[in-house]
C-alpha positions as CSV (number, residue, x, y, z in Angstrom):
1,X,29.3,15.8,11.8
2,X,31.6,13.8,14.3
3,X,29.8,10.5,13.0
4,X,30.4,11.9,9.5
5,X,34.3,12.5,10.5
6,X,34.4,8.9,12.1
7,X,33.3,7.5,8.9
8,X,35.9,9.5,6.9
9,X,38.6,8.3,9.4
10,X,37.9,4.4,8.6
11,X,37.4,4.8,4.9
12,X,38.8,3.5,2.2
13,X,41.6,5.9,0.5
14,X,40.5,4.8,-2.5
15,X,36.8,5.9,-1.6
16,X,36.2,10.4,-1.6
17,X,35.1,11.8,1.0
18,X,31.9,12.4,-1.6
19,X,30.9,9.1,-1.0
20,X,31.4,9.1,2.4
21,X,28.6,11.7,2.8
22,X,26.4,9.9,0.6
23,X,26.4,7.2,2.7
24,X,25.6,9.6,5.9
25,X,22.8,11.3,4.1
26,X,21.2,7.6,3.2
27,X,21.6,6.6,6.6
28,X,20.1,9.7,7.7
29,X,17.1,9.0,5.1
30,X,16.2,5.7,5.5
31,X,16.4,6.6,9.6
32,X,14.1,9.8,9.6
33,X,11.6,7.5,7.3
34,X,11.9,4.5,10.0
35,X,11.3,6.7,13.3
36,X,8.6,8.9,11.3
37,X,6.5,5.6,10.8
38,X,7.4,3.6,13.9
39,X,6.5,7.2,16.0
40,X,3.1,7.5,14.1
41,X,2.1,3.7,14.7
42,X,2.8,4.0,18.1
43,X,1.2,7.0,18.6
44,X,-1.8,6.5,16.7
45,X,-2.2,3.1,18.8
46,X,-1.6,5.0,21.9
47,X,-4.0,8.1,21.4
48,X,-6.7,5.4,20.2
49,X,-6.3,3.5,23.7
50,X,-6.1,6.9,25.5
51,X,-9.4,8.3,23.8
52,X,-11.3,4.6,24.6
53,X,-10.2,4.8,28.3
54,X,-10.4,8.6,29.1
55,X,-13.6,8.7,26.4
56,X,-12.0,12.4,24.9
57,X,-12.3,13.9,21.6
58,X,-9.4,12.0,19.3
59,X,-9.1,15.0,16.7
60,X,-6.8,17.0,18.8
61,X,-4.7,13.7,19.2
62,X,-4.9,13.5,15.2
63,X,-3.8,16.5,14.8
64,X,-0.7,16.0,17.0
65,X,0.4,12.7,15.9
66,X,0.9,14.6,12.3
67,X,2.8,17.6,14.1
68,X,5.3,15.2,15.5
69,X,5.6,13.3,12.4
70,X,6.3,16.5,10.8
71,X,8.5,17.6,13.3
72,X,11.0,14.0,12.9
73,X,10.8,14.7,8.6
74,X,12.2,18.5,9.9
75,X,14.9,17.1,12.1
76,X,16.2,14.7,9.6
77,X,16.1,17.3,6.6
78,X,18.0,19.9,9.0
79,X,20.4,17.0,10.0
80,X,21.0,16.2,6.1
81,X,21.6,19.8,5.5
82,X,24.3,20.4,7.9
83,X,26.1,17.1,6.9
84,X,26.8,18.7,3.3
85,X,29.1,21.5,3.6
86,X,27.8,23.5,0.4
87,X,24.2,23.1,2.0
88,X,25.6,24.4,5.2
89,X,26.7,27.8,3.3
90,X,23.5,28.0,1.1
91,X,21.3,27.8,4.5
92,X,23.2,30.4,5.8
93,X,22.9,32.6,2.8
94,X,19.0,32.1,3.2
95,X,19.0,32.5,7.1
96,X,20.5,35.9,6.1
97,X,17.9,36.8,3.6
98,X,15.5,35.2,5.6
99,X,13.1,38.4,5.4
100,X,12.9,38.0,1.8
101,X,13.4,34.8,1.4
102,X,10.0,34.6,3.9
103,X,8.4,36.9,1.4
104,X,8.8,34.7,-1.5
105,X,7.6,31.5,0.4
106,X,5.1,33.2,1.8
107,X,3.5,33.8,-1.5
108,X,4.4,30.8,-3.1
109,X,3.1,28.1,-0.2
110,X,0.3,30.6,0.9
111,X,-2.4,28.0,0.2
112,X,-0.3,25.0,1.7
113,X,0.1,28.2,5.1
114,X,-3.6,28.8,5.2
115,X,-4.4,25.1,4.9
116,X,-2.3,24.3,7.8
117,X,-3.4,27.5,10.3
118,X,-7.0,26.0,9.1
119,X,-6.3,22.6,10.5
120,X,-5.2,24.2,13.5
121,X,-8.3,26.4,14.0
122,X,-10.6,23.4,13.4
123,X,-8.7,21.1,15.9
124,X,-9.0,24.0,18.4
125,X,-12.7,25.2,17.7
126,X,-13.6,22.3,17.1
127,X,-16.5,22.5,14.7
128,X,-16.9,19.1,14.0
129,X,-14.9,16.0,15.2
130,X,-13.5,12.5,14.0
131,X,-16.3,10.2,13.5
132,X,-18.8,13.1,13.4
133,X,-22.0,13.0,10.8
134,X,-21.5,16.1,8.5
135,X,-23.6,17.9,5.5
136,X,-20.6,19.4,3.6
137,X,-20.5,20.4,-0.1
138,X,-24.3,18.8,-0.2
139,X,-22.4,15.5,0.9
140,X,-23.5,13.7,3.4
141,X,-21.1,11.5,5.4
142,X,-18.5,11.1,8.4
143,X,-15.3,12.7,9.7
144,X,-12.7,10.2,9.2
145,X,-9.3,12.1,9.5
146,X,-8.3,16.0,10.3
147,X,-4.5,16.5,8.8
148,X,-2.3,19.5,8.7
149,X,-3.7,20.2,5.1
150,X,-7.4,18.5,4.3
151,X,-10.0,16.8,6.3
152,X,-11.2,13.4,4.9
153,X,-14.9,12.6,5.0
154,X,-16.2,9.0,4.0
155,X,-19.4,9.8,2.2
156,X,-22.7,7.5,2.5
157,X,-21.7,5.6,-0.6
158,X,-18.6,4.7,0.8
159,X,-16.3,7.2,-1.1
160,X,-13.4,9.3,0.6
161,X,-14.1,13.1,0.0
162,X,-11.1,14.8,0.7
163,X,-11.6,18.6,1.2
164,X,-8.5,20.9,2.1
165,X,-8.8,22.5,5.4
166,X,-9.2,25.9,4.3
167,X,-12.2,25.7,2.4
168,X,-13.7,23.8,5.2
169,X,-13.1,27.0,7.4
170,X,-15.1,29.4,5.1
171,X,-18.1,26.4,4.2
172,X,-21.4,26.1,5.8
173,X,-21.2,22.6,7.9
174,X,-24.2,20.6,9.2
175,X,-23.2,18.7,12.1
176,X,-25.7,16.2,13.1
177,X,-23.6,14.7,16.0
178,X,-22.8,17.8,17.7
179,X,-24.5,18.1,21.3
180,X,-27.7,16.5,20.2
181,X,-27.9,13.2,17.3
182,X,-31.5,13.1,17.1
183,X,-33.4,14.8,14.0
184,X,-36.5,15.4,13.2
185,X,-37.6,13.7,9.6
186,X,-40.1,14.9,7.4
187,X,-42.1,12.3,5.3
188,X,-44.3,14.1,2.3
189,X,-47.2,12.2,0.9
190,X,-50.0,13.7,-1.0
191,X,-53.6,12.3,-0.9
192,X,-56.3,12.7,-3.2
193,X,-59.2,15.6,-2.7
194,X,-61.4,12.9,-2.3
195,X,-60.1,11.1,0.3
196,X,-60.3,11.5,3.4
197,X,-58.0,13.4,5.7
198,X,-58.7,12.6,8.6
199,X,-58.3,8.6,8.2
200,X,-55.0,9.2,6.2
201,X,-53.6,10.8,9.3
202,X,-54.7,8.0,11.6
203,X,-52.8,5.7,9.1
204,X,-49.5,7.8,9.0
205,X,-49.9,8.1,12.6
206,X,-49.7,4.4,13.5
207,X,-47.3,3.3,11.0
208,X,-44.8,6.0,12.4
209,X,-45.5,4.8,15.9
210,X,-45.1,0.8,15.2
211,X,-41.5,1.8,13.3
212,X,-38.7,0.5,15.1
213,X,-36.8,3.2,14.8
214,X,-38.9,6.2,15.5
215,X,-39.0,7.2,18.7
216,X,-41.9,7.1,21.3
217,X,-42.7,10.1,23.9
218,X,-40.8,8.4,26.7
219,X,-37.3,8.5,24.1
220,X,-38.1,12.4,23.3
221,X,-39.2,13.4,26.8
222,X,-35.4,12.6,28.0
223,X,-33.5,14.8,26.0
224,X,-36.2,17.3,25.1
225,X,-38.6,17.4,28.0
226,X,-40.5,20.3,26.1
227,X,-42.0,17.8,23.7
228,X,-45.7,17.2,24.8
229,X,-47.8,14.0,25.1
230,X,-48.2,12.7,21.5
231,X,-46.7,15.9,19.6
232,X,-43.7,13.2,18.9
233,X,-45.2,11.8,15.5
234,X,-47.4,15.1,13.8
235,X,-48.9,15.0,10.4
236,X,-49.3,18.5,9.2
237,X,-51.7,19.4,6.1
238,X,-48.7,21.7,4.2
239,X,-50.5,22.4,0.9
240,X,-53.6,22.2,-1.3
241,X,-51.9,21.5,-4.6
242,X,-52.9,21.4,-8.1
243,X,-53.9,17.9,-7.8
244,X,-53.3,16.7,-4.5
245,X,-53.8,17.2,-0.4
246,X,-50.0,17.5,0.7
247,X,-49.8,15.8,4.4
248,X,-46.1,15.9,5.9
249,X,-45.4,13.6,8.2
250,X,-42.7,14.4,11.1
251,X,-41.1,11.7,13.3
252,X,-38.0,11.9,16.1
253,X,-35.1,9.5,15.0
254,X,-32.0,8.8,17.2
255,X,-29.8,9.8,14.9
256,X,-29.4,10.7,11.6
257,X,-27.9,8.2,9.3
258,X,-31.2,6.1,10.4
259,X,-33.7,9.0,9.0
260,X,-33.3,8.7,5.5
261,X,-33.7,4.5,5.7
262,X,-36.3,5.1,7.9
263,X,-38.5,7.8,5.9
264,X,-38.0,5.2,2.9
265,X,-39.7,2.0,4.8
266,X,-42.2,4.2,6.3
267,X,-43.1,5.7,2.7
268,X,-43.9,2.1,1.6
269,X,-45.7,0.7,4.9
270,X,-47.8,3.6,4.4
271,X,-48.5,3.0,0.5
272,X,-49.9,-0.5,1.4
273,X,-52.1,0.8,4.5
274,X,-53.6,3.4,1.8
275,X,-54.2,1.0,-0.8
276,X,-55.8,-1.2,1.6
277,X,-57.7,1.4,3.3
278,X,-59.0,3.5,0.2
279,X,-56.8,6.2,0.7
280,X,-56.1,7.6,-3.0
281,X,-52.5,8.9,-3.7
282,X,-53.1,11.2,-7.0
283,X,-50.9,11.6,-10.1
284,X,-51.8,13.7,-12.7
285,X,-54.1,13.3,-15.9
286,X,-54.0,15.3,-19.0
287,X,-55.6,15.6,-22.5
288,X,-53.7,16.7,-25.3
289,X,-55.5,18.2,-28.1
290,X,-53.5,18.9,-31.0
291,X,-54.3,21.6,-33.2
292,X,-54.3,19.6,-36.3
293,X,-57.0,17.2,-34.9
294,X,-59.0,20.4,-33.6
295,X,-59.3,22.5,-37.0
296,X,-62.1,20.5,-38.8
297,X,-64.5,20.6,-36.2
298,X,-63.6,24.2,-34.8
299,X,-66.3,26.2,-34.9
300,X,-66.2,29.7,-33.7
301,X,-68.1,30.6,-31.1
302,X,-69.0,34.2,-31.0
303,X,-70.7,37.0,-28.5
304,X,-71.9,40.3,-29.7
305,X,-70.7,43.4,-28.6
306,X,-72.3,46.7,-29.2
307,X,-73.7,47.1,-32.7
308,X,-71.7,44.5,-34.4
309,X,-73.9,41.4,-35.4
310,X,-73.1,37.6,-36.7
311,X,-72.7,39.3,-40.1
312,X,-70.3,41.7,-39.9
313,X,-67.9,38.8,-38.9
314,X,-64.8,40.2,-41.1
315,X,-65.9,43.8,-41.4
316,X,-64.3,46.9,-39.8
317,X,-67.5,46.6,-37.2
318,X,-67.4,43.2,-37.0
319,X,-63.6,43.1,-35.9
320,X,-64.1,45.5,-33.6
321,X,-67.2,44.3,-31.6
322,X,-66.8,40.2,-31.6
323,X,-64.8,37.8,-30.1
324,X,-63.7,34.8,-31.2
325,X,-64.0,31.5,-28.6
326,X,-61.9,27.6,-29.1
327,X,-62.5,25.3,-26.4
328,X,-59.8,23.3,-25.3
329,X,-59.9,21.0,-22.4
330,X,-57.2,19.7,-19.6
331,X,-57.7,17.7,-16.8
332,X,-55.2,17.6,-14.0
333,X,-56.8,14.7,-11.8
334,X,-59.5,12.8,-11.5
335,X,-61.2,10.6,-14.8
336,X,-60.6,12.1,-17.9
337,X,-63.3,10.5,-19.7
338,X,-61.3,8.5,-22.3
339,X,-62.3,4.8,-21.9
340,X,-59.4,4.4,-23.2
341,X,-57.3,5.6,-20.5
C-alpha cells in the first residue's frame, strides 16, 4: 500500500486514483507471472543438477518446484487483493465466514482437494517415480511428470497420457522399474502333433540363448542367485490343444521395454529354424458341408431297436424304436483330403 500511496502522491490530478490502482495491480501481475517462471526455470535446472550429482529420486523435487510456484501465484493474488480497498472488505467478510465459506469450497473444489492430497501421497509413498516403466489403465509407458493435480505418462507410441492424481491413488499400477528391471517374457508357439518335441525345444532353446538381449546364467545369477544352471531360458509344454502342442518359451530380459521387441525377433528366428528343421507350426483345416449340397445323397442310416424293423420306418413302432444317422465330417488339422486344398 505505501508503493500504491507513492504512486497516488506523483500522479497526475487529472488521472483517479482508479487508475492508479490499475496500474499497481498490472505491475503486480505481470511481476507474480515473471518470478513464477524465472523461480520454476531455475529450480527445475537446479533440482535436475542436484538429482544427477547426489543420484536421488527427482519426484519429490517435482513436486516441490510446483509448491513454490503455487506459493509466488498465492502471494501475488493476496498482494492484489489488499491493494483494492473493496477486495480488502470482501476478504474480510469471507475470513469471517470462513467456516462456511470452507464448507462451500470444500464441496465445490473437492476433486481439485483430493487431486492435490493424492499428489502428495504419491510423492511421499512413492509408488512409482519420474522416469519409471508403468502398466496403468492397460497402458504401457513412462513417468514423465508428478504435478499437484495429474501425473503424466508418455505411452510407447509416444503419446502423453495424462491421468489425475486421484485416480492413480485407487488404480492397480505395474511398476517394472521398481527395485528389480528385469522380467521374465513368455514366448507361445504351438507345434504340430506330429512333430517332434523334443527337437522343437532344442531349437527354442538356442535361438533364445544366441539373442542379444536375453540374458545368460552369469547375468541372472547376480541379481537372483536362486536361479540354477540353465533354468534361465525354459520351454514349458503348457497345453495339448485342439490342433496344436502349445510350447511356452521363457527368457530373463534386463528390462522391460526390451521384452516385447525381443519376444517379436525371437518369434521370427524361431519360424525360420522350424521351417528349416521340419518342425510343423499347425493352423486349422475345416470342411464345410452345406445342407443343401448334403440332401440329395442323404441316406438314412438306421439301427433297430427292440421290435421295430426297417418297415415300420414312419409308424408309431417305428418312431419309437429307430434312429435316424447323417454323417457330417470336420477336420481340424492335418490333410483334409480335398486335392483341391
Amino acid at each position: 500500500m505505501i508503493f500504491a500511496d507513492t504512486i497516488a502522491n506523483y500522479w497526475p490530478q487529472w488521472l483517479s486514483w482508479d487508475a492508479a490502482t490499475l496500474v499497481f495491480i498490472f505491475i503486480i501481475i505481470v511481476a507474480t507471472i515473471f518470478f513464477a517462471r524465472l523461480a520454476d526455470r531455475l529450480l527445475q535446472g537446479y533440482f535436475k543438477k542436484a538429482s544427477l550429482i547426489l543420484r536421488v529420486d527427482p519426484t519429490g523435487y517435482r513436486l516441490l518446484r510446483h509448491l513454490i510456484v503455487a506459493a509466488i501465484y498465492i502471494v501475488g493474488l493476496i498482494v492484489v487483493i489488499s491493494s483494492v480497498p473493496q477486495l480488502r472488505t470482501l476478504s474480510v467478510a469471507l475470513f469471517a465466514g470462513a467456516g462456511f465459506a470452507g464448507i462451500i469450497i470444500g464441496f465445490a473444489a473437492q476433486s481439485t482437494l483430493a487431486n492435490i492430497m493424492s499428489g502428495i501421497s504419491l510423492a511421499v509413498f512413492h509408488p512409482f517415480r519420474v522416469g519409471d516403466i508403468v502398466t496403468i489403465h492397460n497402458e504401457y509407458g513412462t513417468i514423465s511428470d508428478l504435478t499437484l493435480r495429474h501425473t503424466v505418462v508418455v505411452t510407447w507410441d509416444n503419446r502423453r497420457l495424462i491421468i489425475p492424481n486421484s485416480i492413480i491413488s485407487d488404480e492397480a499400477i505395474i511398476n517394472w522399474s521398481i527395485e528389480d528391471p528385469t522380467v521374465i517374457w513368455p514366448v507361445n508357439i504351438g507345434i504340430s502333433y506330429d512333430s517332434n518335441i523334443d527337437l522343437a525345444r532344442s531349437i527354442m532353446e538356442d535361438e533364445a540363448r544366441d539373442h542379444p538381449n536375453v540374458m545368460d546364467h552369469y547375468e541372472v545369477s547376480r541379481i537372483h542367485p536362486e536361479v540354477a544352471q540353465g533354468s534361465e531360458v525354459k520351454v514349458l509344454l503348457t497345453e495339448l490343444g485342439d490342433f496344436a502342442v502349445n510350447l511356452r518359451l521363457m527368457i530373463w530380459v534386463r528390462d522391460r521395454s526390451l521384452a516385447y521387441f525381443t519376444g517379436c525377433e525371437l518369434m521370427e528366428s524361431i519360424k525360420k529354424r522350424f521351417d528349416a528343421e521340419g518342425i510343423e507350426i499347425p493352423f486349422p483345416y475345416r470342411t464345410i458341408l452345406y445342407k443343401k449340397d448334403m440332401q440329395p445323397n442323404a441316406v438314412p442310416k438306421q439301427e433297430a431297436e427292440g421290435p421295430g424293423t426297417g418297415a415300420d420306418v414312419g409308424t408309431g413302432a417305428g418312431r419309437g424304436a429307430g434312429r435316424l444317422h447323417y454323417q457330417e465330417t470336420s477336420e481340424l488339422s492335418g490333410d483334409s483330403g480335398d486335392p483341391d486344398e
